[in-house]
C-alpha positions in Angstrom: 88.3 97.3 116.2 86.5 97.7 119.4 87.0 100.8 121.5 87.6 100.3 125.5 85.5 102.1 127.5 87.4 101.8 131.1 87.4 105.7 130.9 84.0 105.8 131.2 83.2 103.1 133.6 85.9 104.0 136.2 84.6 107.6 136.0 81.0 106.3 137.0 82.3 104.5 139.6 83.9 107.0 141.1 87.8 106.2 140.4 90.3 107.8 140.0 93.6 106.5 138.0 95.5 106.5 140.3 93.2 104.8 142.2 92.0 102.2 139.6 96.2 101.5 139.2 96.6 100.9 142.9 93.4 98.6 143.0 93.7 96.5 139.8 97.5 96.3 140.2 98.3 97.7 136.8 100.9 100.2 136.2 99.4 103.9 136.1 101.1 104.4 133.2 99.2 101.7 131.7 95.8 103.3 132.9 97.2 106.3 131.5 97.4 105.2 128.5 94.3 103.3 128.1 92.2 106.5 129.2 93.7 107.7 126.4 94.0 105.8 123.8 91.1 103.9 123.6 91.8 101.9 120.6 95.1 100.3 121.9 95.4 96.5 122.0 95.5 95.5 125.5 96.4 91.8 126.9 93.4 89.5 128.4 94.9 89.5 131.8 95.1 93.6 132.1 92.0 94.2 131.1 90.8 91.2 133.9 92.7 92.6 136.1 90.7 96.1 135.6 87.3 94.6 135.5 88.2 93.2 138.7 88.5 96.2 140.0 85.6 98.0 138.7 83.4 94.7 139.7 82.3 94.0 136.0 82.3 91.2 134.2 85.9 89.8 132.5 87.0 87.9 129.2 87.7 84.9 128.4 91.2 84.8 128.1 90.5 83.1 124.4 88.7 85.9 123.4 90.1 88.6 121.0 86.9 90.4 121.0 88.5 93.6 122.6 91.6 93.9 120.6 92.4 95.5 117.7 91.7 92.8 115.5 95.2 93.2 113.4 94.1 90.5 111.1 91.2 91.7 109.4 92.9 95.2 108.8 96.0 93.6 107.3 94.0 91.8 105.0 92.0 94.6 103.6 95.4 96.7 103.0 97.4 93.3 101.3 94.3 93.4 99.0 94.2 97.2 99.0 90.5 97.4 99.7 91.2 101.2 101.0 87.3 101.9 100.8 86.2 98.9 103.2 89.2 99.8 105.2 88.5 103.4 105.7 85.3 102.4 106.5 86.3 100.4 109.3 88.2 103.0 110.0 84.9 105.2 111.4 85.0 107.4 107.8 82.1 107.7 105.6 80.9 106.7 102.6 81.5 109.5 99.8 77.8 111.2 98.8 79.6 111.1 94.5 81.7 107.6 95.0 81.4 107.3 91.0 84.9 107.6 89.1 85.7 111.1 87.7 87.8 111.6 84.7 90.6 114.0 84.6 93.5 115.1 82.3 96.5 116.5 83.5 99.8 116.9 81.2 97.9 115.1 78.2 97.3 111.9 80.1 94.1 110.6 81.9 93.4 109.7 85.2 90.3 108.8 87.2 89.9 110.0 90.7 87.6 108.2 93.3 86.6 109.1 96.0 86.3 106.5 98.8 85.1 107.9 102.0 85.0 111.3 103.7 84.5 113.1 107.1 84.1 116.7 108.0 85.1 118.1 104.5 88.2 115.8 104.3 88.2 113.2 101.2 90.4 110.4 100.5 90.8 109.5 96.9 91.9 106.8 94.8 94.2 107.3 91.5 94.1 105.4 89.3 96.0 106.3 85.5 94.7 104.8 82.1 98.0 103.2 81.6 98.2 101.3 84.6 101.0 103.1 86.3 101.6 105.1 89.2 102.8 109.2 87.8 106.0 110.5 88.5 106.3 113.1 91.4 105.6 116.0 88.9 102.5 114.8 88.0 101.4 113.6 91.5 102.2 117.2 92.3 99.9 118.1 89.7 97.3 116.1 90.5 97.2 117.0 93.9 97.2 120.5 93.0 93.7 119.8 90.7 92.0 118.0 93.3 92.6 120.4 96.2 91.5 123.2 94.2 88.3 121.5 94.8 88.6 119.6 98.3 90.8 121.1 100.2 92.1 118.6 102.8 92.7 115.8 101.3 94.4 112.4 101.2 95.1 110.6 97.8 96.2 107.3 97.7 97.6 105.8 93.8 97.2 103.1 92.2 98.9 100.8 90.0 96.9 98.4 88.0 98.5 95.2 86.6 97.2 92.1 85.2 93.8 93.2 86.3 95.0 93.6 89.7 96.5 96.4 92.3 100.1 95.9 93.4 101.1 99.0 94.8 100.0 101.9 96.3 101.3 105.0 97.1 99.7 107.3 99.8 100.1 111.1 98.9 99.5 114.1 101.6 100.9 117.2 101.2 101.7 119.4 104.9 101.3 123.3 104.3 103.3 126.0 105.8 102.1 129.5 104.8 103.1 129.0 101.1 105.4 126.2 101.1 104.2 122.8 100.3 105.9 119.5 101.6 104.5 116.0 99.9 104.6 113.3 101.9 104.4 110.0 100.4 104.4 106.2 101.7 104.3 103.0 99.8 102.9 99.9 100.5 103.2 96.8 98.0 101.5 94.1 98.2 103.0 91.0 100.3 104.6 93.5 102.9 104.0 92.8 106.4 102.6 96.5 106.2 103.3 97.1 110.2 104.5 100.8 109.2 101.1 101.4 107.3 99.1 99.9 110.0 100.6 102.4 112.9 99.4 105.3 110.2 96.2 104.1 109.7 95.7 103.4 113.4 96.1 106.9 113.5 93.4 107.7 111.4 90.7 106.0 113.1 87.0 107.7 114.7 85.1 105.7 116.8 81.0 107.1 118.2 83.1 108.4 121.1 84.7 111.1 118.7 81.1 112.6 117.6 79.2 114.9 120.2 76.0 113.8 121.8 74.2 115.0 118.3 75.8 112.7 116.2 77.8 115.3 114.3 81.4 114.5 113.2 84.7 116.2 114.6 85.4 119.6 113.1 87.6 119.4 109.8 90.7 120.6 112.0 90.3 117.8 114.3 90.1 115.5 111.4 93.2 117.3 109.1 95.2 117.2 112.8 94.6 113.2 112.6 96.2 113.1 108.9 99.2 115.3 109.9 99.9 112.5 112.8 99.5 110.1 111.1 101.7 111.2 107.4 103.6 113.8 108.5 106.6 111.4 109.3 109.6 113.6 108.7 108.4 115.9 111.3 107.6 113.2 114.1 111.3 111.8 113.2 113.3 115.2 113.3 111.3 115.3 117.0 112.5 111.9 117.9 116.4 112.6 117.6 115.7 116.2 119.1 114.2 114.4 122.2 116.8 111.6 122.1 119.7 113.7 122.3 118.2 115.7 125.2 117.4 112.1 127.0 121.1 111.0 126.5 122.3 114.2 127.9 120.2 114.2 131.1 121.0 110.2 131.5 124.7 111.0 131.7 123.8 112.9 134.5 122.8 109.5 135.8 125.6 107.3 135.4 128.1 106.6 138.5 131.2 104.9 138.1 132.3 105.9 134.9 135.1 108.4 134.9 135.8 108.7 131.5 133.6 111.1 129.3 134.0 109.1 126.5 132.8 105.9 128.2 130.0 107.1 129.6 128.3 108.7 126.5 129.1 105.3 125.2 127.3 103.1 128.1 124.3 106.0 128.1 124.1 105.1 124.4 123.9 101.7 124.3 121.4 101.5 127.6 119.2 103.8 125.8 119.6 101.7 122.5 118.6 99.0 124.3 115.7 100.4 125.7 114.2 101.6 122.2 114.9 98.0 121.1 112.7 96.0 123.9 110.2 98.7 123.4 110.4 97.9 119.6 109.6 94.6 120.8 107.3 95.4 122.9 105.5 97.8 120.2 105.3 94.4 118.1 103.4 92.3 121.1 106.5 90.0 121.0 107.1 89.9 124.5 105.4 88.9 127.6 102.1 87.1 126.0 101.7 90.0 123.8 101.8 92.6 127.1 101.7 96.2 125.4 103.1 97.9 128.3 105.5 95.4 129.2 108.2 97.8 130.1 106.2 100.1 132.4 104.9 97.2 134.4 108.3 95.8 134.9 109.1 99.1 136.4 106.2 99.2 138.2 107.1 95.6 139.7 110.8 97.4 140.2 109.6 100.2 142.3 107.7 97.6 144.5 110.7 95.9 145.2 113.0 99.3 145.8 114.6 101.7 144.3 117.2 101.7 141.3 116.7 97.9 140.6 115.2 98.9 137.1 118.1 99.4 134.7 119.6 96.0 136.8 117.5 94.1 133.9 119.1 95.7 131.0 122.9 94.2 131.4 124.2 93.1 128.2 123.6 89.2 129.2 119.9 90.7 129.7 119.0 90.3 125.9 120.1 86.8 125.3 118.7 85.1 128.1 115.2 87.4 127.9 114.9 86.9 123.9 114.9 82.9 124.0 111.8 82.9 126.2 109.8 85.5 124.2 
């Protein structure tokens, strides 16, 4: 994983977003969103269309050299190789990365740790039996280890036939006093698209260190864990914010007299939309184009105003899916 540095060089050269959108005929949005998020997987022909702009030298449209390479990461997570992965990640080796026995509720365990940063330690569990505890004893574990390391990530493991199969990651968000695990599986064989978006989360390139070398505070690097695991929170904010979108886009909507009907149409329009941007999430449409829905509305505005939602008639999934 290569981190984009159009930030930089636009800065340098004196341009503004806006200015770089306008120039390089990508959507601002897209700009936007490559200032920052430096990581994100961007098509050959945006980022040509940038360096154009910024008179610097393109790719070759064969080259992956500037994506997130997708590949190699899935393969060190359907071998669960979580301490080359973390390390590729931008975390550091552990100074003690030797296995350290511990007892809790008369059964064994060793704990492992794998890489660090700023205080925070990921661990792997691993039990003598070869099983992955109950929640109880997760709890309990969890409880041991942070007595020591405070912020902390533990991922378990099961061990069968000599091999992993499953892991489950364990964080825990606090609230004053209260507690909340939060917990994700991956098994090996999974496409493990849902574990990739939470480690892409977790990643620290150079550009996250100051000038000195030293790492980001251990709030920054706890604040990255919480976006990353704290799922529960982000999806209790994603129906807040939807039903205050479907609300405002009834405003919208002409033509429909009928209350009932035009919650219903607002509904499915809006369904619609999360579903091509699902799509577009997955780099299935477009060549792989990451932004493809905000450049089609930039295209839209170009050729006038409230054309947009023309392209999202029920007829518009059927013919658009058997060309993607």
């Amino acid at each position: 994983m290569l981190r984009l540095k159009v930030k930089e060089v636009a800065q340098s050269k004196g341009f503004s977003m806006g200015e770089l959108s306008r120039k390089s005929n990508v959507a601002y949005n897209t700009i936007k969103l490559i200032y920052r998020e430096p990581f994100r997987e961007v098509t050959t022909t945006t980022l040509n269309k940038i360096a154009k702009a910024l008179d610097v030298p393109g790719i070759d449209r064969r080259s992956d050299t500037l994506t997130f390479d997708i590949k190699r990461t899935r393969d060190y997570l359907q071998e669960l190789d979580f301490k080359t992965l973390f390390n590729e990640l931008g975390w550091s080796r552990p100074k003690n990365p030797k296995p350290v026995d511990m007892v809790v509720e008369n059964a064994t365990y060793k704990r492992r740790e794998i890489a660090e940063l700023s205080g925070v330690s990921i661990f792997e569990i691993t039990a003598q039996n070869g099983k992955i505890p109950n929640a109880d004893v997760r709890k309990a574990i969890h409880k041991e280890i942070s007595s020591l390391y405070h912020e902390n990530l533990l991922i378990f493991l099961d061990w069968v036939n000599e091999r992993h199969t499953q892991s489950l990651w364990y964080w825990v968000k606090r609230d004053g006093s209260k507690r909340y695990p939060r917990e994700h599986l991956y098994v090996t064989g999974q496409p493990g698209d849902l574990s990739l978006s939470k480690l892409e989360a977790m990643v620290f390139d150079v550009g996250d260190f100051d000038e000195s070398g030293d790492a980001p505070d251990v709030l920054e690097v706890a604040n990255r864990l919480k976006k990353a695991l704290d799922v529960e929170r982000v999806t209790k904010r994603f129906y807040e914010d939807f039903r205050k979108e479907h609300l405002r886009f009834l405003d919208y909507i002409d033509g429909i007299d009928d209350e009932r009907d035009r919650r219903w149409y607002a509904s499915v329009l809006l369904n619609r939309l999360m579903f091509i941007y699902f799509l577009q999430r997955k780099w299935f449409l477009d060549n792989g184009n990451p932004d493809y829905l905000q450049d089609k509305l930039a295209e839209s505005r170009e050729r006038g105003a409230n054309l947009y939602y023309a392209g999202l008639r029920f007829t518009f999934l059927t013919r658009h899916l058997k060309t993607c």
